[in-house]
C-alpha positions as CSV (number, residue, x, y, z in Angstrom):
1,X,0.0,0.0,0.0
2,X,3.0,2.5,0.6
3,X,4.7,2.1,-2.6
4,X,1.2,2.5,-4.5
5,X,0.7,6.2,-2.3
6,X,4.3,7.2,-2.8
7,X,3.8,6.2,-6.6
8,X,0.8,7.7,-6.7
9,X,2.3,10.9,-5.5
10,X,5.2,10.6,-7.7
11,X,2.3,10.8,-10.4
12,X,0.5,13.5,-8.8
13,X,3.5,15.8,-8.2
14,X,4.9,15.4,-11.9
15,X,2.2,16.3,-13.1
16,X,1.5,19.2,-11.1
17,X,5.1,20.0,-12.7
18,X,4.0,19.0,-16.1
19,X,1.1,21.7,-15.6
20,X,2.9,24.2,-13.7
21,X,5.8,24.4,-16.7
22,X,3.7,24.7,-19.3
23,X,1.8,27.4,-17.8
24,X,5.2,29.0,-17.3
25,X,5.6,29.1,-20.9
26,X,2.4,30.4,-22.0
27,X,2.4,34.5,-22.1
């Protein structure tokens, strides 16, 4: 159950980063 949360928070936080660089780029 652990590793599924941590991965699942791996997930979440990439793609927070995902979202949070693209929106960087944007004007």
């Amino acid at each position: 159950l652990s590793e599924a949360l941590a991965h699942n928070s791996a997930s979440m936080i990439n793609t927070a980063v995902a979202v949070a660089s693209s929106g960087v780029s944007q004007p």
